[in-house]
C-alpha positions as CSV (number, residue, x, y, z in Angstrom):
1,X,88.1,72.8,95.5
2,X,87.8,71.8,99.2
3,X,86.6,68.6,100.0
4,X,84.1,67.8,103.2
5,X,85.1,66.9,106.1
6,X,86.1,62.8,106.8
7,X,83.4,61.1,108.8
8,X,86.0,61.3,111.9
9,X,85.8,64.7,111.7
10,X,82.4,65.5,111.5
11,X,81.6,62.8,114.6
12,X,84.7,65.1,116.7
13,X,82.5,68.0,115.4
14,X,78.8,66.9,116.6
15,X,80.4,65.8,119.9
16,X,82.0,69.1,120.7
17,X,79.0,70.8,119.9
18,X,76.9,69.1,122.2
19,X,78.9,70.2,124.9
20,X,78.0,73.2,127.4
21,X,80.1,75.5,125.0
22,X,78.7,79.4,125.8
23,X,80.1,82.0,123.2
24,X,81.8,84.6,125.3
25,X,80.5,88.1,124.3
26,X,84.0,90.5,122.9
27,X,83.3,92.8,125.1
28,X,84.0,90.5,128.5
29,X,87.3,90.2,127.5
30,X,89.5,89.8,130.9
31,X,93.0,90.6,131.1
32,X,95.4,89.6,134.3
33,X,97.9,92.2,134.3
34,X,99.6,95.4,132.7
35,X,102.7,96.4,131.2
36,X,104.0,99.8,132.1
37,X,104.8,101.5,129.0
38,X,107.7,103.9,128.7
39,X,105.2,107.2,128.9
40,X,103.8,106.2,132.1
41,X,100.8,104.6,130.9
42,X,99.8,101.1,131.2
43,X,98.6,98.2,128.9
44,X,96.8,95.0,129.8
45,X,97.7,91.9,128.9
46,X,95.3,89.3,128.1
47,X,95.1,86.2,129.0
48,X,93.2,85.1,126.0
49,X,95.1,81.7,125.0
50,X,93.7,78.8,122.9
51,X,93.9,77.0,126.1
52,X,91.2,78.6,127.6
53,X,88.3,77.3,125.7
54,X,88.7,73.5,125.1
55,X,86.2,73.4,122.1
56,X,88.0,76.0,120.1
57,X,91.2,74.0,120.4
58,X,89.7,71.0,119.2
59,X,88.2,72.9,116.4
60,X,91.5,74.6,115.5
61,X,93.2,71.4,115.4
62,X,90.5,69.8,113.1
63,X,89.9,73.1,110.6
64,X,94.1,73.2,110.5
65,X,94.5,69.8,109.3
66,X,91.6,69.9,106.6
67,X,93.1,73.5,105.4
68,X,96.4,72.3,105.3
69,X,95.4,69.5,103.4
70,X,93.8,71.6,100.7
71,X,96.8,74.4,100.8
72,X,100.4,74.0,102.3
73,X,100.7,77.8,102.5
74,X,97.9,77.0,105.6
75,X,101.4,75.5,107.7
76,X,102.5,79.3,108.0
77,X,99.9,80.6,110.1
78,X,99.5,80.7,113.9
79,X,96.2,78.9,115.5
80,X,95.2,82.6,116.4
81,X,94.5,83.5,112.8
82,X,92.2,79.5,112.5
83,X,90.4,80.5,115.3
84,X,89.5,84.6,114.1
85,X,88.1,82.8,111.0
86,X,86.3,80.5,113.0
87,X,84.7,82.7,115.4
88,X,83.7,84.7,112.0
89,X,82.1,81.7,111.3
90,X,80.8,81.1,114.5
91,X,82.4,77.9,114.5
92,X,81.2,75.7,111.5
93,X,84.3,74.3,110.4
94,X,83.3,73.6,107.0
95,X,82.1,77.3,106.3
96,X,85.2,78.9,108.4
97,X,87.5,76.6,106.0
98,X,85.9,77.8,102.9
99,X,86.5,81.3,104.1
100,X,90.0,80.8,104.8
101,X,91.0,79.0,101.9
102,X,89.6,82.1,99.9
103,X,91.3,84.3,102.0
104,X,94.7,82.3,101.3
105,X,94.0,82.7,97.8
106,X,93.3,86.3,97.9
107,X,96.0,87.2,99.5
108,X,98.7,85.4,97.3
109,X,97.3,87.4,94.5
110,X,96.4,90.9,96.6
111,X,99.9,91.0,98.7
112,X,102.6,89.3,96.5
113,X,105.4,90.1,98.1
114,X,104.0,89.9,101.4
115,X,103.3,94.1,101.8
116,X,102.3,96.6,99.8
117,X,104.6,99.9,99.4
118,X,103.9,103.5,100.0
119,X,104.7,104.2,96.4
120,X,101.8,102.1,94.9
121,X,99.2,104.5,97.3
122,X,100.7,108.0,97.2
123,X,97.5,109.4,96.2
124,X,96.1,107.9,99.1
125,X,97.9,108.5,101.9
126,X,98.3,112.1,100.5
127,X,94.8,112.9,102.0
128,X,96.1,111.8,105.6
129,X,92.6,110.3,106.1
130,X,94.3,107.5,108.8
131,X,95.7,108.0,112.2
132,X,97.1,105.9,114.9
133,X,97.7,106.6,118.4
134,X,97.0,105.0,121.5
135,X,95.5,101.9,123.4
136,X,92.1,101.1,125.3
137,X,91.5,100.2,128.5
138,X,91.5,96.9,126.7
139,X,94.8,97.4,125.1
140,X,93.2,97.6,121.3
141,X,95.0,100.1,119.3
142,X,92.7,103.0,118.2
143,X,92.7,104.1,114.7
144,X,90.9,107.5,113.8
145,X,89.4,108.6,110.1
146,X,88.5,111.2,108.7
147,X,85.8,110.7,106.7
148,X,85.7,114.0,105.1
149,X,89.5,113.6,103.7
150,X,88.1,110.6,101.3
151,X,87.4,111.2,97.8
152,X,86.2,109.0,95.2
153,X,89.2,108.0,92.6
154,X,90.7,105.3,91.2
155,X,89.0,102.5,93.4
156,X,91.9,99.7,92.7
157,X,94.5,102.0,94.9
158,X,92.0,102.5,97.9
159,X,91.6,99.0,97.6
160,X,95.4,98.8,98.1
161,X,95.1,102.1,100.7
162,X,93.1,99.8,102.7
163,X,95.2,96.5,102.7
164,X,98.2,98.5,103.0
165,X,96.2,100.1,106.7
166,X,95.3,96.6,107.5
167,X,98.2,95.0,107.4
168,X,100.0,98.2,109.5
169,X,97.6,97.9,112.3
170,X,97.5,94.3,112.5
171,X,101.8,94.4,112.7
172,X,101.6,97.2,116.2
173,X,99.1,94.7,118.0
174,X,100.5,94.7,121.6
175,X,101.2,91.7,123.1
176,X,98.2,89.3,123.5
177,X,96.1,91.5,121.1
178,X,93.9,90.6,118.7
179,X,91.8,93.2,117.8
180,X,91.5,97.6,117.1
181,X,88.9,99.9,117.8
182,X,88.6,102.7,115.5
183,X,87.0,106.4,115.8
184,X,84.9,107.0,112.3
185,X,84.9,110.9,112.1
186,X,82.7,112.2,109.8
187,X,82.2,116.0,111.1
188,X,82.3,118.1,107.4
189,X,81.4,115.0,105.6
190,X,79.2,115.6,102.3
191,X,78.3,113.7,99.3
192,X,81.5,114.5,97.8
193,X,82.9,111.9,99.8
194,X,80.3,109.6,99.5
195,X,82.1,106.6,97.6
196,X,79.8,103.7,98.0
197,X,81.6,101.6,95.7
198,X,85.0,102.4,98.5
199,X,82.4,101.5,101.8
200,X,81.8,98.3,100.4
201,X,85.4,97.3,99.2
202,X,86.6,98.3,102.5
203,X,83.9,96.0,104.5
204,X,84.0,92.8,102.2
205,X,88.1,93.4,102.9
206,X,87.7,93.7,106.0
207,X,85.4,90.6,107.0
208,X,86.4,88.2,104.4
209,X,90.4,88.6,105.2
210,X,90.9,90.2,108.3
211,X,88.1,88.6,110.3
212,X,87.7,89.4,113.9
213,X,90.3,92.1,113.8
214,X,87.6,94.9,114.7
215,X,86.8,95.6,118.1
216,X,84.5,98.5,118.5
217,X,83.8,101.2,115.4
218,X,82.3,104.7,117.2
219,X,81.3,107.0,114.2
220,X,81.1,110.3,115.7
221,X,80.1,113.9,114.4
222,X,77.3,112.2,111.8
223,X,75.6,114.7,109.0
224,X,72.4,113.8,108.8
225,X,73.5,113.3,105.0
226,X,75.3,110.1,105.5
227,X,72.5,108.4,106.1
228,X,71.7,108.1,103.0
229,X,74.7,106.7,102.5
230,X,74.9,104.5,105.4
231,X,71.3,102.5,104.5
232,X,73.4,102.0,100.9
233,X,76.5,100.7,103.1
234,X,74.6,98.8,105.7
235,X,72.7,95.4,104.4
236,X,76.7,94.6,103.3
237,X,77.8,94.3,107.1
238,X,77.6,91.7,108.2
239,X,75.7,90.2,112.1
240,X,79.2,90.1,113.8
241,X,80.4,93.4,112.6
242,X,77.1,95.6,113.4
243,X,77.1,94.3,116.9
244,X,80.8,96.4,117.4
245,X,78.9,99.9,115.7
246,X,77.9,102.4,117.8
247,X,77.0,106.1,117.0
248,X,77.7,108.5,119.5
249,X,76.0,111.8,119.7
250,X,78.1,115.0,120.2
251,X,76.7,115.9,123.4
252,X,78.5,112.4,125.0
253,X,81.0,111.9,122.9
254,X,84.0,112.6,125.3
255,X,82.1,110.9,128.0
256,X,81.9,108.0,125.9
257,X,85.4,107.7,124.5
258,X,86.5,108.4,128.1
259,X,84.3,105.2,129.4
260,X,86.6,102.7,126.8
261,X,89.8,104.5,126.7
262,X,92.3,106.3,129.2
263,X,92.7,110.1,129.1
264,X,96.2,109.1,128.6
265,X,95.8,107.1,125.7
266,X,92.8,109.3,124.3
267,X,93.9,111.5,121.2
268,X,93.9,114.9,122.0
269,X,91.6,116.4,119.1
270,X,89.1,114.5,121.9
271,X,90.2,116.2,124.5
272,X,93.3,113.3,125.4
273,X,96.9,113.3,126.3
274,X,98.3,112.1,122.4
275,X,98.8,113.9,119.4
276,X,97.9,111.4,116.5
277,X,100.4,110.0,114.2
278,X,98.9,109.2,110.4
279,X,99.5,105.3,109.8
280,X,102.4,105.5,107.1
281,X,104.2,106.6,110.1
282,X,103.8,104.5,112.8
């Protein structure tokens, strides 16, 4: 079991706080230049480093000594990963600790052997629900789904479906990347896809061990018959992740895509340039 923080600590911890510390909004990300990629297109590189913001550093520092303290296995990850559980936390050391000595936890029990193989999710990636394909004008990958390729089965391999997406995505992050955005396509959604028991797997995975990892979600082509399912789904998101939801009606929905991502980069079932690749093969 963790143990609080030393008296040191918290007194580092008060004074930062009482500094002129503003939380900058995700979407004011700024990025300094772009790489030309082979096809022409461009992505930016952020200038997003741990340098930047002098109160997250010194909050890294202290929440990576007290976790390290509590598990060794801490000493293997990169101050990026300290700091997405912090932000999730909105910097409460104690509470982003607790989250990512759970996480640390989980994961030596959820990913063994550090992946998780097709074979243990054939059933799953047989429906070819996942796609990836492109950047944003941010440089986020963009992931598609399709929710009406879902169905409800054995709920211990979608858990594993899910991981196994995570952890894909999270390995083709370009350079200085952080986060994805992902289109949510529901179009010929019904209840036979409705798998509420999946929605809420998928979030608690999703905030609890890959924290701060989601850019933007824009579920498009919405049957008025999700929202029954969606006022199931919702009081389990949590502040941080509704803020990067946004339903798009059909009318705007290439304007839309077109205002956050590059024709170029835009999959072409949208009207883009890219024909999308399902995730097991990226």
């Amino acid at each position: 079991m963790a143990t609080p923080l030393s008296r040191s600590e918290e007194r580092n911890v008060t004074s930062m706080e009482k500094s002129a510390w503003t939380e900058q909004e995700e979407e004011e990300d700024e990025f300094k230049e772009c790489l030309e990629e082979p096809n022409g297109s461009v992505t930016p590189v952020f200038e997003d480093s741990l340098e930047s913001n002098e109160v997250e550093k010194q909050k890294v520092v202290i929440m990576r000594a007290f976790v390290e303290r509590e598990d060794s296995s801490a000493k293997d990850v990169d101050d990026f990963m300290i700091r997405r559980f912090l932000r999730a936390r909105d910097l409460d050391i104690e509470k982003a600790s607790a989250m990512f000595l759970k996480y640390l936890s989980w994961r030596k029990s959820a990913i063994p052997n550090g992946f998780i193989s097709a074979s243990e999710i054939s059933t799953n990636l047989a429906h070819n629900k996942l796609f990836m394909q492109g950047v944003d004008k941010k440089g986020r990958p963009i992931v598609v789904g399709y929710g009406n390729r879902h169905k409800q089965g054995n709920i211990e391999e979608f858990i594993r479906y899910v991981i196994f997406a995570l952890e894909k995505i999270c390995s083709r992050m370009p350079r200085g990347q952080e986060k994805f955005v992902c289109i949510g396509d529901l179009q010929g959604w019904g209840y036979s896809n409705s798998d509420i028991r999946g929605y809420r797997a998928s979030l608690s995975i999703l905030q609890d061990c890959y924290p701060e990892r989601l850019g933007k979600l824009y579920i498009v082509h919405v049957p008025y018959i999700f929202m029954t399912a969606w006022k199931m789904v919702y009081p389990f998101i949590d502040k941080n992740t509704k803020k990067k939801i946004k339903f798009v009606e059909d009318k705007k929905l290439r304007s839309t895509l077109l205002s956050d991502i590059d024709e170029s980069q835009l999959p072409d079932v949208y009207g883009g340039k890219l024909s999308l690749v399902p995730i097991q093969d990226c």
